[in-house]
N, CA, C and O atoms as a GROMACS GRO file, in nm:
protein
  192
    1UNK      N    1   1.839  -3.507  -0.330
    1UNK     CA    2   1.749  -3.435  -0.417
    1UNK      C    3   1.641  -3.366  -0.332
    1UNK      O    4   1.597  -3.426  -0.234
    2UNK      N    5   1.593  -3.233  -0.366
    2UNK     CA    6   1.457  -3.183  -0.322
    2UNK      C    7   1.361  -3.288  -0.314
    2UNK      O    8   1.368  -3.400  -0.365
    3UNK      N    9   1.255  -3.232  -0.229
    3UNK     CA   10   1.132  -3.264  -0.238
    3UNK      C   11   1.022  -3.177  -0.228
    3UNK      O   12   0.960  -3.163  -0.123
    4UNK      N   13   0.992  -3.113  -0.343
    4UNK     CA   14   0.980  -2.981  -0.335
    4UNK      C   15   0.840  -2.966  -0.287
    4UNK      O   16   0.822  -2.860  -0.227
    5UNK      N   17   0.714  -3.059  -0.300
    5UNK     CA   18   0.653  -3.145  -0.233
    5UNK      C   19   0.605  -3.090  -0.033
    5UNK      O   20   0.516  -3.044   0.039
    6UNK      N   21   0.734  -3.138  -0.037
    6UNK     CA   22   0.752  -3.152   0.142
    6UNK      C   23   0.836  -3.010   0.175
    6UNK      O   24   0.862  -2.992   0.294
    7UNK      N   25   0.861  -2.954   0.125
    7UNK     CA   26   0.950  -2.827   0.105
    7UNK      C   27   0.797  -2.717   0.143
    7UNK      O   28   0.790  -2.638   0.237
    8UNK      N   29   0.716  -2.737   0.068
    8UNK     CA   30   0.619  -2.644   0.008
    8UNK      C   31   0.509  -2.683   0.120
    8UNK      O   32   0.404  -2.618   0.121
    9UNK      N   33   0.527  -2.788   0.216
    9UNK     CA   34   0.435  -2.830   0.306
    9UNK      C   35   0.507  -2.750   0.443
    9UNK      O   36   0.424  -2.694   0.515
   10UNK      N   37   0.608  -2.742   0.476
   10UNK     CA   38   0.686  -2.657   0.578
   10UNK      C   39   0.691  -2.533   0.533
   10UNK      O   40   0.777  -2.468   0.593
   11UNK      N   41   0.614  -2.451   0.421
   11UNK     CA   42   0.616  -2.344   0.418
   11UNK      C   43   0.565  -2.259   0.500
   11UNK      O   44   0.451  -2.287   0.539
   12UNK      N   45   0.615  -2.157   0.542
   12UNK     CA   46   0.542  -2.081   0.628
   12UNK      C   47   0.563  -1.907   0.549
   12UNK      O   48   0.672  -1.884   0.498
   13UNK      N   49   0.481  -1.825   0.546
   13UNK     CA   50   0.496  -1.684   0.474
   13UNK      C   51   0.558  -1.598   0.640
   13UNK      O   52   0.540  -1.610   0.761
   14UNK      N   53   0.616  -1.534   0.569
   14UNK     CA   54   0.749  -1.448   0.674
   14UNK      C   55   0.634  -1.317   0.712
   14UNK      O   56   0.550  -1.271   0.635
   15UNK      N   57   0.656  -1.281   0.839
   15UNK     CA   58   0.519  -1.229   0.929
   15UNK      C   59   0.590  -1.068   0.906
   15UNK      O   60   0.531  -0.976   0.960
   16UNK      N   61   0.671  -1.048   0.854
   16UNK     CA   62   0.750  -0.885   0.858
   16UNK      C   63   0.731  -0.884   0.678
   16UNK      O   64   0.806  -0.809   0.616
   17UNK      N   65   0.660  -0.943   0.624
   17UNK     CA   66   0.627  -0.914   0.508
   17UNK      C   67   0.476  -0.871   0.476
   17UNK      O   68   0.433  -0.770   0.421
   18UNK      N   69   0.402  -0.999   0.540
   18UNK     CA   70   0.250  -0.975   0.593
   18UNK      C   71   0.220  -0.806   0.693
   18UNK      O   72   0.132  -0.720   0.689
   19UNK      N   73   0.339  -0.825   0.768
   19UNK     CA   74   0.285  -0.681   0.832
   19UNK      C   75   0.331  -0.571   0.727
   19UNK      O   76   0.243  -0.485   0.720
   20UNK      N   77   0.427  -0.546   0.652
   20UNK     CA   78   0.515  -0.462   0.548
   20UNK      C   79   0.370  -0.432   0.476
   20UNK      O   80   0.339  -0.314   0.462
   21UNK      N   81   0.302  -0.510   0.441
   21UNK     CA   82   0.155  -0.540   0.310
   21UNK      C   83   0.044  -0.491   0.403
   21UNK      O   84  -0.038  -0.424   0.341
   22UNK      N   85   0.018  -0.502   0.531
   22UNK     CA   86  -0.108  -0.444   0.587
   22UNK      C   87  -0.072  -0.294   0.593
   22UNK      O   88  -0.160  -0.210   0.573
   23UNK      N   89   0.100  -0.247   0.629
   23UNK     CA   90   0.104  -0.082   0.661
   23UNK      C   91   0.084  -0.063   0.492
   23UNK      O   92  -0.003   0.012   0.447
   24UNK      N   93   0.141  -0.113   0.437
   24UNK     CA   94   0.171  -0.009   0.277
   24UNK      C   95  -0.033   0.021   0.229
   24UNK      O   96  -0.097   0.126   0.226
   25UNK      N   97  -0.071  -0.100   0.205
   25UNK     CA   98  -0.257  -0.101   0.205
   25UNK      C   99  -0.303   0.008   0.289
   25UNK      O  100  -0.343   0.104   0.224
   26UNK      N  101  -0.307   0.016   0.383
   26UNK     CA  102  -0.331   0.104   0.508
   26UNK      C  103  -0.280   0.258   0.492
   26UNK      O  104  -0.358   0.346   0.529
   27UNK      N  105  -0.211   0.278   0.463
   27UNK     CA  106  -0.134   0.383   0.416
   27UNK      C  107  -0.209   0.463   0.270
   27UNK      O  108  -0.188   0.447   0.150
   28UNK      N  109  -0.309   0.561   0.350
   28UNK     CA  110  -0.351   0.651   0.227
   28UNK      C  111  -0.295   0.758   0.172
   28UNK      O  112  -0.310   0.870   0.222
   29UNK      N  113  -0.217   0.735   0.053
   29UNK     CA  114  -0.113   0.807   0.003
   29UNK      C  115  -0.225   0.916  -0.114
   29UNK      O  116  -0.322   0.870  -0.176
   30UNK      N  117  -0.183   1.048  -0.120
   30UNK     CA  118  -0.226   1.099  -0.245
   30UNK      C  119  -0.151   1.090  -0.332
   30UNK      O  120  -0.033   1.073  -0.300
   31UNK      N  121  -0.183   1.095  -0.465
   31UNK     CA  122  -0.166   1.111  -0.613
   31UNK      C  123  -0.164   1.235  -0.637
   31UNK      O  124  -0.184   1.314  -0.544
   32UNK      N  125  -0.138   1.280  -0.770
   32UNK     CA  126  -0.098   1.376  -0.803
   32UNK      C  127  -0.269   1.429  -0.851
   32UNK      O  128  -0.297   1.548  -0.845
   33UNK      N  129  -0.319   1.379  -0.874
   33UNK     CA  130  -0.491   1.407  -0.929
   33UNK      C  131  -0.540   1.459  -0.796
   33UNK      O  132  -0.628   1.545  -0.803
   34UNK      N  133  -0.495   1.416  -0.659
   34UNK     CA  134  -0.580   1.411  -0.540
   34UNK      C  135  -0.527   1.554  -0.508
   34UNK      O  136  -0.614   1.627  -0.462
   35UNK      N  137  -0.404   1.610  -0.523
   35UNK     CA  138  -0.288   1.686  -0.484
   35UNK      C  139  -0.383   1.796  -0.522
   35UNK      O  140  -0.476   1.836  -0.453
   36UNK      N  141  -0.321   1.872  -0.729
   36UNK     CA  142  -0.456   1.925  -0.776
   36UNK      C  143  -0.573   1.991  -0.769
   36UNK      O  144  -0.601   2.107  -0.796
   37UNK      N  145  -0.674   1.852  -0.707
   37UNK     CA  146  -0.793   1.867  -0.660
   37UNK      C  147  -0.811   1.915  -0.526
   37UNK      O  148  -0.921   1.954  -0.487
   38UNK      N  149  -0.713   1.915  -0.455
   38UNK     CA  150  -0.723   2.017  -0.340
   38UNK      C  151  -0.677   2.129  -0.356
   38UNK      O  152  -0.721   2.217  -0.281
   39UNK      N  153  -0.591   2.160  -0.438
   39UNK     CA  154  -0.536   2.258  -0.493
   39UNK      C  155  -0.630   2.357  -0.544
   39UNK      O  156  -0.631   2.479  -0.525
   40UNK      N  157  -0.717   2.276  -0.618
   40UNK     CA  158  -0.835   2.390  -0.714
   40UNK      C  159  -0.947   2.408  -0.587
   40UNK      O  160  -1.024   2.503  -0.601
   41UNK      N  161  -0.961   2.332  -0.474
   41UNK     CA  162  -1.041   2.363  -0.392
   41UNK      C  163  -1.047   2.480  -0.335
   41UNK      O  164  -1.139   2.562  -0.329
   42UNK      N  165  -0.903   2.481  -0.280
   42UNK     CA  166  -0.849   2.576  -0.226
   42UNK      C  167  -0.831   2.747  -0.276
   42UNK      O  168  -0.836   2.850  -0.208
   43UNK      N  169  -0.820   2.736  -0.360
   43UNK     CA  170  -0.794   2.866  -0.492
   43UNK      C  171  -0.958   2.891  -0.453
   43UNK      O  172  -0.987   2.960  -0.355
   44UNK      N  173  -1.077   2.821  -0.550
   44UNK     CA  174  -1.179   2.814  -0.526
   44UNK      C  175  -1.247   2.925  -0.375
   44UNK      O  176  -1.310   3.030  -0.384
   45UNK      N  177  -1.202   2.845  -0.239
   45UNK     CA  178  -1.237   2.906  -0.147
   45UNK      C  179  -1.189   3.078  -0.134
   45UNK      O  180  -1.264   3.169  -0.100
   46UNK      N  181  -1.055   3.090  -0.168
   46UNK     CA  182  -0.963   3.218  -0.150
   46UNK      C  183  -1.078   3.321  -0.260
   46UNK      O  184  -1.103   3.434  -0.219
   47UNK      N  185  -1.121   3.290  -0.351
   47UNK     CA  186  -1.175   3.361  -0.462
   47UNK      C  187  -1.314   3.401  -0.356
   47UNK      O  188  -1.312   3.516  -0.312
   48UNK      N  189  -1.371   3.359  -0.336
   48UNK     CA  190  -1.467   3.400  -0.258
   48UNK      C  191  -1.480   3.522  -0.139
   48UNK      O  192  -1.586   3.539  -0.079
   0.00000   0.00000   0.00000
Protein backbone atom coordinates (compact mmCIF):
# COMPACT_ATOMS: atom_id res chain seq x y z
CA UNK A 1 0.00 0.00 0.00
CA UNK A 2 1.03 3.82 -0.43
CA UNK A 3 2.14 5.95 2.05
CA UNK A 4 1.16 8.87 0.71
CA UNK A 5 2.47 10.54 3.85
CA UNK A 6 6.15 9.57 3.03
CA UNK A 7 5.48 9.88 -0.72
CA UNK A 8 4.67 13.66 -0.22
CA UNK A 9 7.85 13.98 2.13
CA UNK A 10 10.31 12.86 -0.95
CA UNK A 11 8.62 15.30 -2.96
CA UNK A 12 10.64 17.37 -4.83
CA UNK A 13 8.96 20.10 -7.67
CA UNK A 14 10.65 19.36 -11.20
CA UNK A 15 13.26 22.42 -11.85
CA UNK A 16 12.23 22.57 -15.93
CA UNK A 17 8.84 23.51 -14.69
CA UNK A 18 9.99 26.19 -12.09
CA UNK A 19 12.20 27.55 -14.87
CA UNK A 20 9.11 27.04 -17.75
CA UNK A 21 7.03 29.58 -14.85
CA UNK A 22 9.94 32.20 -14.32
CA UNK A 23 10.35 32.55 -18.54
CA UNK A 24 6.44 32.56 -19.22
CA UNK A 25 6.07 35.52 -15.94
CA UNK A 26 9.04 37.22 -17.42
CA UNK A 27 7.87 37.27 -20.75
CA UNK A 28 6.01 40.66 -21.52
CA UNK A 29 3.53 39.70 -23.99
CA UNK A 30 1.00 42.40 -25.50
CA UNK A 31 -2.71 42.10 -25.66
CA UNK A 32 -4.77 43.13 -28.05
CA UNK A 33 -5.76 46.55 -25.93
CA UNK A 34 -1.82 47.18 -25.75
CA UNK A 35 -1.61 46.39 -29.72
CA UNK A 36 -4.51 49.24 -30.45
CA UNK A 37 -3.08 51.60 -28.12
CA UNK A 38 -0.01 51.81 -30.00
CA UNK A 39 -1.78 51.74 -32.91
CA UNK A 40 -3.83 55.01 -32.08
CA UNK A 41 -0.47 56.42 -30.93
CA UNK A 42 0.95 56.05 -33.90
CA UNK A 43 -1.87 57.38 -36.36
CA UNK A 44 -1.91 60.21 -33.68
CA UNK A 45 1.87 61.10 -34.40
CA UNK A 46 1.49 60.69 -38.51
CA UNK A 47 -1.54 63.34 -38.20
CA UNK A 48 0.69 65.88 -36.98
Amino acid sequence: MINFEEEIKKFKPCLEIEEAEESIYAYDSKDVSDILQEMIREIKNDDK
